[in-house]
C-alpha angles and dihedrals in degrees: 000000000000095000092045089055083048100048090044082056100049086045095049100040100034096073090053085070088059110047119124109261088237082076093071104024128297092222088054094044092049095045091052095051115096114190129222106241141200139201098245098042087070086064121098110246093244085046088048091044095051091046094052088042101057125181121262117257148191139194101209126105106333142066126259091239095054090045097058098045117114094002115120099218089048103045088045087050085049099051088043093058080057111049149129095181101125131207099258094201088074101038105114087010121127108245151201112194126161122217148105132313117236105186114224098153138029140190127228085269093061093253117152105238105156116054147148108234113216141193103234134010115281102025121141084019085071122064116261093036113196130299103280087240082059085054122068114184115217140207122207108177080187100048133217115244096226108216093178147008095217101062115083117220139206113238123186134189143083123346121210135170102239127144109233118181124194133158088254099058144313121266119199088190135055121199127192106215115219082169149016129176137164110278116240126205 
């Protein structure tokens, strides 16, 4: 008796996972979806393509300098290293992205809640520091007591395309963090 019960369960709850999100609400479905996101998915595609295209080089007799100038590719691979052209397909997207946490701002209780989040340790300590569409500057009304620099973090919320300059670095993108934890392997 039990197992039937059980069976006549499974059968009635298991097509409500795969209903079509239309069924409850398309908005809902789409607010509540946070994406998975990589660093290079933040890049334009004519910033991604120069990046993966670089310039030959080489290293006899002249400088790096003298050997990109009027040269398309290189002159495209330079301006992407500095850009602020963003990926449109994420702004105003809900979003998961792993990196490094860059203090710009903390609370009374010594809680980082202001931050550039970076791809790799260092950046943005080390000159040049990354493109601004590889920076996302982010906001955590919260905080996030930050134990190490070391440890990269996971940080989710709302993506948007807006400039921020600071002496530390420039950010093409502004996230407002609903979360932040540290990122395991």
């Amino acid at each position: 008796m039990f197992m039937t019960i059980r069976r006549l369960l499974f059968l009635v709850i298991l097509p409500c996972y795969f209903v079509a999100p239309a069924a409850f609400g398309q908005d809902e479905a789409a607010q509540d979806a946070v994406l998975a996101v990589e660093w290079t998915d933040l890049l334009s595609q004519a910033d991604l393509d120069a990046i993966l295209n670089p310039p030959e080089m080489s290293h006899d007799l002249y400088g790096w300098q003298d050997q990109l100038e009027g040269n398309d590719e290189a002159e495209a691979y330079m301006n992407a290293l500095q850009s602020f052209d963003v990926n449109p397909d994420l702004v105003n997207k809900r979003i998961m992205i792993p990196g490094f946490i860059v203090p710009t701002a903390y609370n009374d209780e010594r809680k980082v809640t202001e931050f550039f989040l970076v791809p790799f340790f260092g950046a943005c300590i080390h000159l040049p520091p990354p493109p601004p569409n590889q920076i996302i500057y982010v906001t955590y009304e919260q905080g996030v007591k930050l134990e190490n620099f070391y440890d990269a973090h996971v940080v989710h919320g709302l993506l948007s395309n807006e400039v921020v300059r600071n002496d530390v670095a420039d950010s093409a993108y502004r996230l407002a963090a609903e979360g932040v934890s540290i990122y395991s392997y």
